[in-house]
Backbone as ProteinMPNN parsed JSONL, in Angstrom:
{"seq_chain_A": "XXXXXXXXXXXXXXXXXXXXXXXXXXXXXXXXXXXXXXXXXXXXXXXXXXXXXXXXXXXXXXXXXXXXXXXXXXXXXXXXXXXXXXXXXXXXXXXXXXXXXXXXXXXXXXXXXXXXXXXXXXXXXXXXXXXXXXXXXXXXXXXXXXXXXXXXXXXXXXXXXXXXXXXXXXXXXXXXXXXXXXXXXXXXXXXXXXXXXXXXXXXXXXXXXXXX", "coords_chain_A": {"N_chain_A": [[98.291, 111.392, 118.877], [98.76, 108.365, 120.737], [100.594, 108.081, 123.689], [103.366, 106.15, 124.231], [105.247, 103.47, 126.118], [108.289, 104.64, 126.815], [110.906, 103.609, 125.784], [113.598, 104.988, 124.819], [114.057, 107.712, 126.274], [113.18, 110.694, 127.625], [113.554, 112.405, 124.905], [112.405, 111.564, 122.226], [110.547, 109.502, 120.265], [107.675, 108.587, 120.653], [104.695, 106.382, 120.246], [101.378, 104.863, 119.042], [101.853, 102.576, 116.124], [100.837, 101.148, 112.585], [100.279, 98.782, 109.932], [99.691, 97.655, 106.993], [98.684, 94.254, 105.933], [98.721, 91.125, 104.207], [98.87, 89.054, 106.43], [99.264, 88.033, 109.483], [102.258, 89.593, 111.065], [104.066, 89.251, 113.617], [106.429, 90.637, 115.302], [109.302, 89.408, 115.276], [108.927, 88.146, 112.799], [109.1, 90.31, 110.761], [111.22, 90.731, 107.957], [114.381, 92.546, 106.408], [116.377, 93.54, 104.191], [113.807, 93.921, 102.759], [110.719, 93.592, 100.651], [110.558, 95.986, 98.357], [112.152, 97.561, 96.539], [112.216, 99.79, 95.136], [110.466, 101.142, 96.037], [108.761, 104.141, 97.371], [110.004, 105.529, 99.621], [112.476, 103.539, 98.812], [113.946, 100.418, 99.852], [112.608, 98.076, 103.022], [110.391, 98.801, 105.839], [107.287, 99.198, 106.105], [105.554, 101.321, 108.091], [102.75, 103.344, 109.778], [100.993, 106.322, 111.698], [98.077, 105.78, 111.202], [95.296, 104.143, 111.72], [93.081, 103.774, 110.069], [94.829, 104.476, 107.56], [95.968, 102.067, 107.269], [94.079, 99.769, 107.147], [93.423, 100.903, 104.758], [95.732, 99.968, 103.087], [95.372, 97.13, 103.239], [93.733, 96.75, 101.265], [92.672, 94.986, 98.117], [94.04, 92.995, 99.168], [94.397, 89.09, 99.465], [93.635, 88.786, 102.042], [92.849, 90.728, 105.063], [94.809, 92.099, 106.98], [95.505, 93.941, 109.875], [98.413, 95.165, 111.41], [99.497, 96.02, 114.142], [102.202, 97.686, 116.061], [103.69, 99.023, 119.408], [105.915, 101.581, 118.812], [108.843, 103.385, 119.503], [111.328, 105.665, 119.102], [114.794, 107.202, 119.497], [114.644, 110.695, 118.349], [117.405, 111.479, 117.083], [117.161, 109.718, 115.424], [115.327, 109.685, 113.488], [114.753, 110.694, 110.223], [113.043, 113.318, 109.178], [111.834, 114.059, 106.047], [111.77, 116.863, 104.223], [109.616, 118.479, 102.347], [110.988, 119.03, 99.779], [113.213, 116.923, 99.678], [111.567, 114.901, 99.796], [110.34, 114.64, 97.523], [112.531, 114.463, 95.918], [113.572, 111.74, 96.714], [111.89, 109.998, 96.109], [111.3, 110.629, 93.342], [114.167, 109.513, 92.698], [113.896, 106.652, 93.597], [111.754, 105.715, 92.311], [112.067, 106.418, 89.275], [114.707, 105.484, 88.746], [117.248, 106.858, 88.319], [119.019, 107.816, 89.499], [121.412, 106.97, 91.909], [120.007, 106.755, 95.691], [120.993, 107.296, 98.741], [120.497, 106.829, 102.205], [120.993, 108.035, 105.073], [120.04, 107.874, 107.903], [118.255, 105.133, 110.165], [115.568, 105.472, 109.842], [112.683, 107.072, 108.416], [110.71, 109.343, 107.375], [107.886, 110.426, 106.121], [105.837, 111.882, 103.742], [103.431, 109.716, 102.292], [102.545, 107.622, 99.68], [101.051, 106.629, 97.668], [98.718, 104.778, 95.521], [97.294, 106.821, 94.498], [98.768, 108.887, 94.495], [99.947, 107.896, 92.013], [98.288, 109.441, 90.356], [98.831, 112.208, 90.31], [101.802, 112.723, 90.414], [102.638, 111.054, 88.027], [102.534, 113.418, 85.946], [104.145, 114.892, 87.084], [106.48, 113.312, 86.582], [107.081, 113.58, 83.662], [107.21, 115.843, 83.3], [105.363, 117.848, 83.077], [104.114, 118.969, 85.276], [105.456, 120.819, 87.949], [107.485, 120.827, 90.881], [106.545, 122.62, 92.585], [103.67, 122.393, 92.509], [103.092, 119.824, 92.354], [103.624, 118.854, 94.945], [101.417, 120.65, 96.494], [99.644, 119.019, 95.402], [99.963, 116.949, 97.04], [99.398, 117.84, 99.471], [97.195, 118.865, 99.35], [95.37, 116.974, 99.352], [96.323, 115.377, 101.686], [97.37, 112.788, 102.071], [98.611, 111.598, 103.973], [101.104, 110.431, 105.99], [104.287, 108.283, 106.51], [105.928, 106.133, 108.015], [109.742, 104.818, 107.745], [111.374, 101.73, 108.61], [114.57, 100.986, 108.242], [116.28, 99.235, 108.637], [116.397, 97.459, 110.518], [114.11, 95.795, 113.716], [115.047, 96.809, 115.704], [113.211, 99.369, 117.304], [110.343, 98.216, 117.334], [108.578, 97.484, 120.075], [106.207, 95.694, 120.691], [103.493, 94.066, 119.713], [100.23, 93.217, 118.022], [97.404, 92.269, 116.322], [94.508, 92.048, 114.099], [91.867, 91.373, 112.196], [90.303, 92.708, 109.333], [87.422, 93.208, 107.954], [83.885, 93.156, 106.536], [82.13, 96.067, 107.092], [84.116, 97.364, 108.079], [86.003, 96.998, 106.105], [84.777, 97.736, 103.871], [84.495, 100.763, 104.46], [86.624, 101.08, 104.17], [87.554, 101.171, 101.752], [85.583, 103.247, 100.409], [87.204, 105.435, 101.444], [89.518, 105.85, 99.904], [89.041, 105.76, 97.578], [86.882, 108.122, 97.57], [89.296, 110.015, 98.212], [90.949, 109.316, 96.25], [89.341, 110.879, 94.055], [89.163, 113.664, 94.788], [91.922, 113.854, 94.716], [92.254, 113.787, 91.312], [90.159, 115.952, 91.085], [91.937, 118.192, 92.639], [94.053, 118.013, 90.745], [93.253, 118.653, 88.374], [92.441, 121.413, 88.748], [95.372, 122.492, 89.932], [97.2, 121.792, 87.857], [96.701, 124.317, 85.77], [97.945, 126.182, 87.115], [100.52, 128.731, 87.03], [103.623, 128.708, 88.671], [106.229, 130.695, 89.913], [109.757, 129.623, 89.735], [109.633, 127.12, 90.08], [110.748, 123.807, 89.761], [111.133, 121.555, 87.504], [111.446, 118.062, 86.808], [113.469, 117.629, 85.195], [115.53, 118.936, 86.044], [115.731, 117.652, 88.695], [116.909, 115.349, 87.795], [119.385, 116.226, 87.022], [120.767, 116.974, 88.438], [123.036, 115.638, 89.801], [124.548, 112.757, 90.163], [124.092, 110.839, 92.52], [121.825, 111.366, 95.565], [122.116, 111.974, 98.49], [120.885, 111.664, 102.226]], "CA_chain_A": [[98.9, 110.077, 118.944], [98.68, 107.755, 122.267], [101.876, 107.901, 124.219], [103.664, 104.36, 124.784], [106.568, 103.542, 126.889], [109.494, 105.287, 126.112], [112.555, 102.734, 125.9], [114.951, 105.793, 124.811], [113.899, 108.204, 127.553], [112.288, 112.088, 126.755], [113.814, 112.754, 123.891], [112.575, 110.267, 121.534], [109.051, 109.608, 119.453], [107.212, 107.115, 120.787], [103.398, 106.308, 119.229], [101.215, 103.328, 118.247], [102.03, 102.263, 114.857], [100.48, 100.4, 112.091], [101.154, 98.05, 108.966], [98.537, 96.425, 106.6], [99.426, 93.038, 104.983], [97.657, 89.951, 103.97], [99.292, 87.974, 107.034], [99.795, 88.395, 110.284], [103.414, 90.204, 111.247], [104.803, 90.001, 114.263], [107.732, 91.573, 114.97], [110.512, 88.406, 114.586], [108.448, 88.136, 111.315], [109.47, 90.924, 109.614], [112.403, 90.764, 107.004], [115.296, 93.023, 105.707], [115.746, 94.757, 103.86], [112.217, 94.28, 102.167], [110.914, 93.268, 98.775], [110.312, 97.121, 97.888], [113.53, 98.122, 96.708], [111.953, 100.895, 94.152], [108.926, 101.796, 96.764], [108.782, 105.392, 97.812], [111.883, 105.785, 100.063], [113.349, 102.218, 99.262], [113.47, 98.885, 100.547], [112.303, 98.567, 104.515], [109.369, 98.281, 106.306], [106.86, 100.554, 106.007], [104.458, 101.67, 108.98], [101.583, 104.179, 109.542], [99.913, 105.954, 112.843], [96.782, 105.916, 111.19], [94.817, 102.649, 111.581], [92.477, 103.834, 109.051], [95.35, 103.9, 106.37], [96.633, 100.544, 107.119], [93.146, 99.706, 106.682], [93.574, 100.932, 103.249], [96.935, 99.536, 102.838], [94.912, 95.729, 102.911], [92.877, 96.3, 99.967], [93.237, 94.205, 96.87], [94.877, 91.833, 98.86], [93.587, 88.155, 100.025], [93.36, 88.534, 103.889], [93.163, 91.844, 105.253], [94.835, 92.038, 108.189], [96.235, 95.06, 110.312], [99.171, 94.742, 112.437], [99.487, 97.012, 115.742], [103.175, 97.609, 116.72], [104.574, 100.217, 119.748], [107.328, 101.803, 118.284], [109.531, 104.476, 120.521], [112.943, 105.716, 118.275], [115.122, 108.907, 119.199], [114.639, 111.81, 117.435], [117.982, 111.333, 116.617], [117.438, 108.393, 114.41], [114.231, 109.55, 112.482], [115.211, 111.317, 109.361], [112.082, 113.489, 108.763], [111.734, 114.534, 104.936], [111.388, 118.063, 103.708], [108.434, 118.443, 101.248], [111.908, 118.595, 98.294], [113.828, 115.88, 99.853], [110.313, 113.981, 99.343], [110.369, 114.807, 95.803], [114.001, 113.973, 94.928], [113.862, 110.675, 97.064], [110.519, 109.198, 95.163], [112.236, 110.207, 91.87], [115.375, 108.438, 92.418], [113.806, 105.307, 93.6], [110.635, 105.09, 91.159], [112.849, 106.481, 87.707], [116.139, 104.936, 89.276], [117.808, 107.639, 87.269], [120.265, 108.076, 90.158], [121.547, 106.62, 93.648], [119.664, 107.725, 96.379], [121.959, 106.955, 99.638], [119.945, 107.57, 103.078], [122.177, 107.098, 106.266], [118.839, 107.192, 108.943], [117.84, 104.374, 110.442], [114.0, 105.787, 109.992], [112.78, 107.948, 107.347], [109.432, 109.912, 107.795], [107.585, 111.707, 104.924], [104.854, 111.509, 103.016], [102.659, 108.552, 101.632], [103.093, 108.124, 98.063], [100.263, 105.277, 97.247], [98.481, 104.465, 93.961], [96.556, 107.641, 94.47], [99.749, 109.758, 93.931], [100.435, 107.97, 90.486], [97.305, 110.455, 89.316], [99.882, 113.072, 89.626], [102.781, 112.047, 89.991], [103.394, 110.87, 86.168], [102.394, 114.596, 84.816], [105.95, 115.182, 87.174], [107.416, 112.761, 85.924], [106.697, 113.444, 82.144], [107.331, 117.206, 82.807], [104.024, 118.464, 82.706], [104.07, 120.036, 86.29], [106.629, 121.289, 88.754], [107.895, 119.927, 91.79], [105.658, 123.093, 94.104], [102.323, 121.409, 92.025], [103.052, 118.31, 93.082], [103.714, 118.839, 96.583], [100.493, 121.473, 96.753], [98.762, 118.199, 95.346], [100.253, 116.071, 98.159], [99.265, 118.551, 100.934], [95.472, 119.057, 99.558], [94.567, 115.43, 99.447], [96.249, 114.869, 102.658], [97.122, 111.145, 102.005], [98.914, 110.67, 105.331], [102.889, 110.333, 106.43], [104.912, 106.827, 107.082], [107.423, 105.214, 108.727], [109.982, 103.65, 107.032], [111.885, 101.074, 109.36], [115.434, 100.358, 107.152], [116.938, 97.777, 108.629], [116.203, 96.149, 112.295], [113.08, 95.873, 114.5], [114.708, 97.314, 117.711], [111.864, 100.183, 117.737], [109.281, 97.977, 117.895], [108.322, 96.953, 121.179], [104.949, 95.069, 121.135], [102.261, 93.196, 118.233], [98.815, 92.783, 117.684], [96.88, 92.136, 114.914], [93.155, 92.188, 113.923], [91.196, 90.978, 110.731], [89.508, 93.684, 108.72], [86.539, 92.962, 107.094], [82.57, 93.404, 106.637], [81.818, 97.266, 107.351], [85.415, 98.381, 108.288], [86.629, 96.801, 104.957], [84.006, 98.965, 102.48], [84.704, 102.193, 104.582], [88.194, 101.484, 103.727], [87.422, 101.323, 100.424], [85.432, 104.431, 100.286], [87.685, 106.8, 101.687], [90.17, 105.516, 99.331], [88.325, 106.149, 96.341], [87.275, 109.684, 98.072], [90.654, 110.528, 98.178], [91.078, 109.462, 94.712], [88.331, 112.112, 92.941], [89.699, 114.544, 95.51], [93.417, 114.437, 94.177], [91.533, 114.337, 90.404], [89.931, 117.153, 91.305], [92.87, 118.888, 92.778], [94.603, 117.731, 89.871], [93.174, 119.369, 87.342], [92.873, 123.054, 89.205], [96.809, 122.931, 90.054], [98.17, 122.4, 86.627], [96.553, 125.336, 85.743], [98.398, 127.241, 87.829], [101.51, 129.135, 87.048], [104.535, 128.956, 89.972], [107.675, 130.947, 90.078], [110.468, 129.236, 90.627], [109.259, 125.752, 90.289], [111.847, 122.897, 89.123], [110.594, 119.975, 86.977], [111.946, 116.257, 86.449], [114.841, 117.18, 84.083], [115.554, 119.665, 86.481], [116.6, 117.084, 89.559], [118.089, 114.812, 87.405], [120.282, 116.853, 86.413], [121.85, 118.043, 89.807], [124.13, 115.008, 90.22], [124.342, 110.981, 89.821], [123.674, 110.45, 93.406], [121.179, 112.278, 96.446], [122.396, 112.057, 99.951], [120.187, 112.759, 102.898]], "C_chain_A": [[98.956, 109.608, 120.401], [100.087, 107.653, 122.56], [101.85, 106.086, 124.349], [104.506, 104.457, 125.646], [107.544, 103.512, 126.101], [110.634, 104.582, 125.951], [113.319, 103.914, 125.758], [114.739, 107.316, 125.326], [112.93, 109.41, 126.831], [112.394, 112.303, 125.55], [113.672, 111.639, 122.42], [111.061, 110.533, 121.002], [108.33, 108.102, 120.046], [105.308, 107.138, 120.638], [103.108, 104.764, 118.704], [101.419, 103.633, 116.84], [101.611, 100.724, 113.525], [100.661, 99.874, 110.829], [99.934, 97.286, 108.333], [99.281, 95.773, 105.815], [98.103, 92.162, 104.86], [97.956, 88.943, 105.105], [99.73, 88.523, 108.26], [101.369, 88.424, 110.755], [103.908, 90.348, 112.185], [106.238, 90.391, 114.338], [109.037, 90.778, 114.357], [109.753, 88.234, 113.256], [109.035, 88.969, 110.217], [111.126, 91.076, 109.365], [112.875, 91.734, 106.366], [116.02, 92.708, 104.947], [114.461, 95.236, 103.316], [112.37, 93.664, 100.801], [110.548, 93.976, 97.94], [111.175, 97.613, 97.751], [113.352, 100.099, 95.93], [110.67, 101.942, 94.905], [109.449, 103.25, 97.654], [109.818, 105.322, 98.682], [112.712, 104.44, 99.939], [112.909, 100.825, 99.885], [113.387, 98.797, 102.73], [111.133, 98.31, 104.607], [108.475, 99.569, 106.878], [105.346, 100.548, 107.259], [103.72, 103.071, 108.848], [101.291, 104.885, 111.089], [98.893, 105.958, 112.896], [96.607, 104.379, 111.235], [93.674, 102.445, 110.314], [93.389, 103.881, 107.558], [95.815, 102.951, 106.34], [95.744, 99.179, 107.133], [93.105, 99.583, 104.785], [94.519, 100.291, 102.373], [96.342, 97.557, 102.467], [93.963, 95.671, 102.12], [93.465, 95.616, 99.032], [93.951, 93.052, 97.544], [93.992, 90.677, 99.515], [92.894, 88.46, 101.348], [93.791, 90.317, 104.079], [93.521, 92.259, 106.904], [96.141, 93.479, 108.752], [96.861, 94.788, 111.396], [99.405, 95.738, 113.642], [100.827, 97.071, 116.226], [103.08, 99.374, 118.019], [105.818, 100.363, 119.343], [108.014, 103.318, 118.941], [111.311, 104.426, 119.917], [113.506, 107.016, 118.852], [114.862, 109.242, 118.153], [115.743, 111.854, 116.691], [118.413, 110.568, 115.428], [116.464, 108.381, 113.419], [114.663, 111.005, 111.612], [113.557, 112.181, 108.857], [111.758, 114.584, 107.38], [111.402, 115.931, 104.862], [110.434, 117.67, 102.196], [110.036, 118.106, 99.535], [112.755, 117.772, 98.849], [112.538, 114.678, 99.416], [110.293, 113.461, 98.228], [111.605, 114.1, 94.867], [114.152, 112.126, 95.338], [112.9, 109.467, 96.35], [111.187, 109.113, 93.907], [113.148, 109.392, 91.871], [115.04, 107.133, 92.095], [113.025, 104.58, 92.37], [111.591, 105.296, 89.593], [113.938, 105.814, 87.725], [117.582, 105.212, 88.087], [118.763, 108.007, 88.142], [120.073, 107.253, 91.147], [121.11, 107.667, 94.796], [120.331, 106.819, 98.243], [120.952, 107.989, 101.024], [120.705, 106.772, 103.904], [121.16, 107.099, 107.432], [118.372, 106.151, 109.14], [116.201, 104.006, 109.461], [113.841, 106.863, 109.332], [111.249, 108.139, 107.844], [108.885, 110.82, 106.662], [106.274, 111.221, 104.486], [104.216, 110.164, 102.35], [102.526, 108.816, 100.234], [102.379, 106.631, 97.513], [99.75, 105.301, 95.857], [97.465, 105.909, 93.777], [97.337, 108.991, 94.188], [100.065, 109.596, 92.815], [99.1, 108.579, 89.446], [98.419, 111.43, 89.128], [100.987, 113.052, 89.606], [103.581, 111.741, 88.438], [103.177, 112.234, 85.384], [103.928, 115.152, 85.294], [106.967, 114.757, 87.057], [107.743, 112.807, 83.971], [107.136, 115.103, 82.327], [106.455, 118.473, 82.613], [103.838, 119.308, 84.0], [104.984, 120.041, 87.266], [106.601, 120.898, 89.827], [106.574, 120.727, 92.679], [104.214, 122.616, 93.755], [102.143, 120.307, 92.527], [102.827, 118.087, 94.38], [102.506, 119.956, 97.026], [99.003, 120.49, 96.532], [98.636, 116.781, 96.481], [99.33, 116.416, 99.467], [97.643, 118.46, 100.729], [94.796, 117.78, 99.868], [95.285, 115.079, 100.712], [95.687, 113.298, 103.078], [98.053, 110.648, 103.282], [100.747, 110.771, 105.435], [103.063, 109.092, 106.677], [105.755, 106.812, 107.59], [108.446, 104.709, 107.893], [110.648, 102.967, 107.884], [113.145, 100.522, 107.967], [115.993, 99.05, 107.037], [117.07, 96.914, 109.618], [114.742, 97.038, 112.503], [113.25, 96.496, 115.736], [113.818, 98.376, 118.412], [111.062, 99.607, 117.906], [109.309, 97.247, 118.778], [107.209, 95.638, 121.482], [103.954, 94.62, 119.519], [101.17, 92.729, 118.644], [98.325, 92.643, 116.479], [95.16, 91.842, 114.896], [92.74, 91.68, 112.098], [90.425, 91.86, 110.296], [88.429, 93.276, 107.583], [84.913, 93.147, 106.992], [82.567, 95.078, 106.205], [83.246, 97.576, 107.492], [86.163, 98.125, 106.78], [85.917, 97.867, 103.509], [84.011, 100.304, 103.112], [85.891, 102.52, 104.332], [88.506, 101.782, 102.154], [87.15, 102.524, 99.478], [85.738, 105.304, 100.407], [88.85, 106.789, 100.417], [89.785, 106.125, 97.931], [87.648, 107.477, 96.628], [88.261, 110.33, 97.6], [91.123, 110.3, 96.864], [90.522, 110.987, 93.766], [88.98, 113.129, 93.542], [91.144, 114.64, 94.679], [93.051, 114.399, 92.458], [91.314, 115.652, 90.197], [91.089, 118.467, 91.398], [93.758, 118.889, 91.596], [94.5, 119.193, 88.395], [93.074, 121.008, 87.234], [94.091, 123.605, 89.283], [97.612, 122.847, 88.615], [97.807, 123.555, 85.917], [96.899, 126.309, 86.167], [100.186, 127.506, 87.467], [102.574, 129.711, 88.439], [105.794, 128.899, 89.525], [108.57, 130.107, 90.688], [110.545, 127.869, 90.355], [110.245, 124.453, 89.491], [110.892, 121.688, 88.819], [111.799, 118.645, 87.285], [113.205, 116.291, 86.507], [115.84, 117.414, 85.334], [116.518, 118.939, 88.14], [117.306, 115.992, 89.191], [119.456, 115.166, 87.201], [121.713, 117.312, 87.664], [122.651, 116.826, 90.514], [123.989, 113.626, 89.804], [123.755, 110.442, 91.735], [122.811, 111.789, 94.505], [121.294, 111.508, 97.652], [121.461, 112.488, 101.417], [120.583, 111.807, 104.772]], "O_chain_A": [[99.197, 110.453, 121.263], [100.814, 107.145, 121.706], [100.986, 105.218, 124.474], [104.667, 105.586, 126.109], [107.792, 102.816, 125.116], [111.598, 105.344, 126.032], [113.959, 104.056, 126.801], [115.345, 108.164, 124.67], [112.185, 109.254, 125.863], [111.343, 112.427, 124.921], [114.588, 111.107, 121.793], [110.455, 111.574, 121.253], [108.555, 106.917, 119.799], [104.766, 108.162, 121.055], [103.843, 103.888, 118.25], [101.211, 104.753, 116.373], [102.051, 99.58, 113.639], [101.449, 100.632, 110.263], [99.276, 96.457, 108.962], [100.218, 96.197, 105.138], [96.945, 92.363, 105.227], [97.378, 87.868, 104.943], [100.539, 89.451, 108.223], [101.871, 87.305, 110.862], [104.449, 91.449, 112.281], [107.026, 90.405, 113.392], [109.692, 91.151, 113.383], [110.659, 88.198, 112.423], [109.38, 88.576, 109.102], [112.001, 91.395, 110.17], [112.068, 92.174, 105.547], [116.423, 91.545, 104.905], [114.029, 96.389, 103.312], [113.333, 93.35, 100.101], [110.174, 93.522, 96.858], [111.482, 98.355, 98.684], [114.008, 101.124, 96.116], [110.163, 102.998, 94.527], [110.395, 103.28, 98.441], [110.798, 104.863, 98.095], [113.548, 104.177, 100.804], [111.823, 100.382, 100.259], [114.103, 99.453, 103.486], [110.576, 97.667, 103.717], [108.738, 100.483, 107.661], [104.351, 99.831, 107.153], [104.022, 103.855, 107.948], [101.328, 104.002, 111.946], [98.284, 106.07, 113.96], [97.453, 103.545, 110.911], [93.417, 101.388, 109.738], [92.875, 103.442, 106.529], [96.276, 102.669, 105.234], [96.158, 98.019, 107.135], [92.886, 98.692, 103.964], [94.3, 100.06, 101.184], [96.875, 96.875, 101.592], [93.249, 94.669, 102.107], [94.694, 95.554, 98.993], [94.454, 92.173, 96.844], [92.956, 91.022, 100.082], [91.686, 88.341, 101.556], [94.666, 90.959, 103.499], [92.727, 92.617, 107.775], [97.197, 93.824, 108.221], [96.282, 94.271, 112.352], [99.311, 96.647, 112.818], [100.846, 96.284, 117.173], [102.613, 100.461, 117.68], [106.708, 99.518, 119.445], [107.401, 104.349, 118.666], [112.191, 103.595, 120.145], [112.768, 107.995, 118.746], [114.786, 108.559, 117.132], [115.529, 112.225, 115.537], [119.419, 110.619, 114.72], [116.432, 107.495, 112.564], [114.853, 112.104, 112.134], [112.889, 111.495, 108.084], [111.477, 115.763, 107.598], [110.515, 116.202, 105.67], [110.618, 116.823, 101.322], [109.988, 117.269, 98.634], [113.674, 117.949, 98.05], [112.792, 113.687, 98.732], [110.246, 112.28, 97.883], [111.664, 113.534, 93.776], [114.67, 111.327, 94.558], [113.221, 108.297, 96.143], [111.59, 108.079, 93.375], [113.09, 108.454, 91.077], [115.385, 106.474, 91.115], [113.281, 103.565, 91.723], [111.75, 104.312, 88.87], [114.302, 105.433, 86.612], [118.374, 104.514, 87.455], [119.617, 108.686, 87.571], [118.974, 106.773, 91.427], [121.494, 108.825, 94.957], [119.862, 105.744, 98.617], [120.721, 109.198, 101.011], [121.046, 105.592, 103.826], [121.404, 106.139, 108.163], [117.779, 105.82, 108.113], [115.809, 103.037, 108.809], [114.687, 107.746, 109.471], [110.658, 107.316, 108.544], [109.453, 111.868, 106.356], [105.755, 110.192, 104.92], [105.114, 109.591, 101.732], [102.42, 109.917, 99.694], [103.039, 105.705, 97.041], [100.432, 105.894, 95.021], [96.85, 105.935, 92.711], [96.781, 110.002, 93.759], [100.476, 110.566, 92.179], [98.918, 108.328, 88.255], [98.952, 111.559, 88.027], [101.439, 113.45, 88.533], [104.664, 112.09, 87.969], [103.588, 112.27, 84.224], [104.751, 115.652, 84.527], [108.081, 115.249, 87.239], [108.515, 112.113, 83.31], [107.429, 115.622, 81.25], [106.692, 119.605, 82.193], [103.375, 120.431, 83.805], [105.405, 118.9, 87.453], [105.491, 120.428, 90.079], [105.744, 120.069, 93.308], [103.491, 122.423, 94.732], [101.129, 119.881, 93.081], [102.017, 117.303, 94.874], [102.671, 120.222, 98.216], [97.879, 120.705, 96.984], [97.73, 115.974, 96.686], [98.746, 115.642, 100.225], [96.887, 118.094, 101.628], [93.791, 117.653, 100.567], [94.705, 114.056, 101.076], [94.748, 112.776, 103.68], [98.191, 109.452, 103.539], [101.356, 111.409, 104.576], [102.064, 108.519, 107.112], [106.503, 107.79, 107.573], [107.942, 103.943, 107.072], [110.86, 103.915, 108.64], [112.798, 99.871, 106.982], [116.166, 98.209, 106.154], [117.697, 95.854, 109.628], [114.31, 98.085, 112.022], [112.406, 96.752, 116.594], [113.623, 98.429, 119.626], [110.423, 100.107, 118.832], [109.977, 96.223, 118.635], [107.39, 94.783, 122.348], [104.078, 95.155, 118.417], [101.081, 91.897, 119.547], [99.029, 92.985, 115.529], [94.694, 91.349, 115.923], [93.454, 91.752, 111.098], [89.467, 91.918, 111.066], [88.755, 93.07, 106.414], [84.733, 93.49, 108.16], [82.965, 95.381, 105.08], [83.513, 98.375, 106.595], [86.867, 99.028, 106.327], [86.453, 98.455, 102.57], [83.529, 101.174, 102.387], [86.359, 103.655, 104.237], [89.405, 102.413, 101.598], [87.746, 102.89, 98.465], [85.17, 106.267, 99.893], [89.046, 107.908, 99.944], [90.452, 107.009, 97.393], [87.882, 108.213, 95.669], [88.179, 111.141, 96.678], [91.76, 111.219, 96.349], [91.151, 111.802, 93.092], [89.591, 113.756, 92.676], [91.329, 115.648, 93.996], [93.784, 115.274, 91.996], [91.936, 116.404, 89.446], [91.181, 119.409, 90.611], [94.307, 119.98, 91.437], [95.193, 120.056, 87.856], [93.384, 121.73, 86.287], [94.3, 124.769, 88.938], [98.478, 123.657, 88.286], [98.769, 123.961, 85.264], [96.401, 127.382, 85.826], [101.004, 126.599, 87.624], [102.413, 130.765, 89.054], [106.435, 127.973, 89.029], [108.448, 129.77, 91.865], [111.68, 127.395, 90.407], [110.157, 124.54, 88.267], [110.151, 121.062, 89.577], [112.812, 118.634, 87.984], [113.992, 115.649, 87.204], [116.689, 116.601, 85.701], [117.54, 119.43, 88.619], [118.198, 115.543, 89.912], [120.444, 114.432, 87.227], [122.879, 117.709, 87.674], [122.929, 116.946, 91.707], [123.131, 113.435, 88.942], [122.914, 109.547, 91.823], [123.082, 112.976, 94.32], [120.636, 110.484, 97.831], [121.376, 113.693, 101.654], [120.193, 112.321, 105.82]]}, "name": "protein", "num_of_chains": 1, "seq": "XXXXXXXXXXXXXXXXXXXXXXXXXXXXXXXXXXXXXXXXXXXXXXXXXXXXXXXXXXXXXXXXXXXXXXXXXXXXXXXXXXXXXXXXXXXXXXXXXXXXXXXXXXXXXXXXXXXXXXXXXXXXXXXXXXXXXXXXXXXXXXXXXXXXXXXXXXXXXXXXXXXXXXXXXXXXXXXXXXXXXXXXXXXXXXXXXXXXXXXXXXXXXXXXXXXX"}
């Protein structure tokens, strides 16, 4: 990752960061809490430091345009997911079978795009266990996000670019790559028997609300 300037001194994360939309975003642009209230950790504003997934992030839509922020947060303020905090925080929001209450500013975990609802629904239906899931996360290596909850004061700076011609059909292709790939992986890991492993019912069950 390219260093930026640090607004909150050594101890802090600072990294370009990126955002695909149909419209250019700069920073007074973007709105809280979001209009993703059910989207993988919640409502917020979701960034990338790949430029190639925020690339991917402007498919399907009209205008494909990728936004460029520096963003520099303490460490103190980025909440960074454990592979089963991942798990319990996706369930809450997508089944909204409980309250899921996050007190971080900035949440950090896994990418959880339309390429996760291949497996995804066999753990939500019961069909495979939370360490399947997350062994199907790790092989397809679909990337980590940002989430931004509720102010802009991390980001520092905006650019933006238009994606299209050649960078728009390689975005396409890795995409659909990464599809057959978690397929693939798919169908080798439920085959597999793991000690230990907690399904669906399994974190519903362990309270009305999840805290992190």
């Amino acid at each position: 990752m390219e260093r930026i300037m640090n607004a909150f001194g050594e101890n802090a994360i600072s990294t370009k960061v990126f955002h695909g939309s149909d419209q250019v975003l700069g920073i007074a642009d973007i709105k809280f809490p979001g209009p993703y209230p059910k989207y993988d950790f919640g409502p917020g504003f979701y960034l990338t430091t790949s430029k190639f997934v925020a690339e991917e992030w402007t498919l399907g839509k009209q205008e494909h345009i990728v936004n460029e922020y520096a963003f520099s947060a303490p460490k103190n303020d980025v909440f960074v997911l454990s592979d089963w905090d991942w798990v319990r925080i996706v369930v809450g929001f997508r089944l909204n079978k409980y309250r899921v209450f996050l007190k971080s500013p900035i949440i950090y975990g896994f990418i959880a795009d339309d390429r996760m609802d291949i497996s995804l629904p066999f753990f939500l239906r019961g069909e495979i266990g939370d360490q399947r899931l997350i062994r199907c996360l790790n092989f397809c290596n679909l990337g980590k996000q940002y989430l931004l909850r509720s102010n802009d004061e991390y980001l520092s700076s905006h650019s933006s670019r238009s994606v299209h011609g050649l960078e728009l059909a390689r975005a396409s292709d890795r995409k659909s790559l990464r599809r057959r790939d978690m397929e693939t992986s798919l169908l080798k890991i439920r085959r597999e028997v793991l000690v230990g492993e907690k399904y669906v019912d399994d974190y519903l069950k362990e309270g009305d609300y999840y805290e992190v």
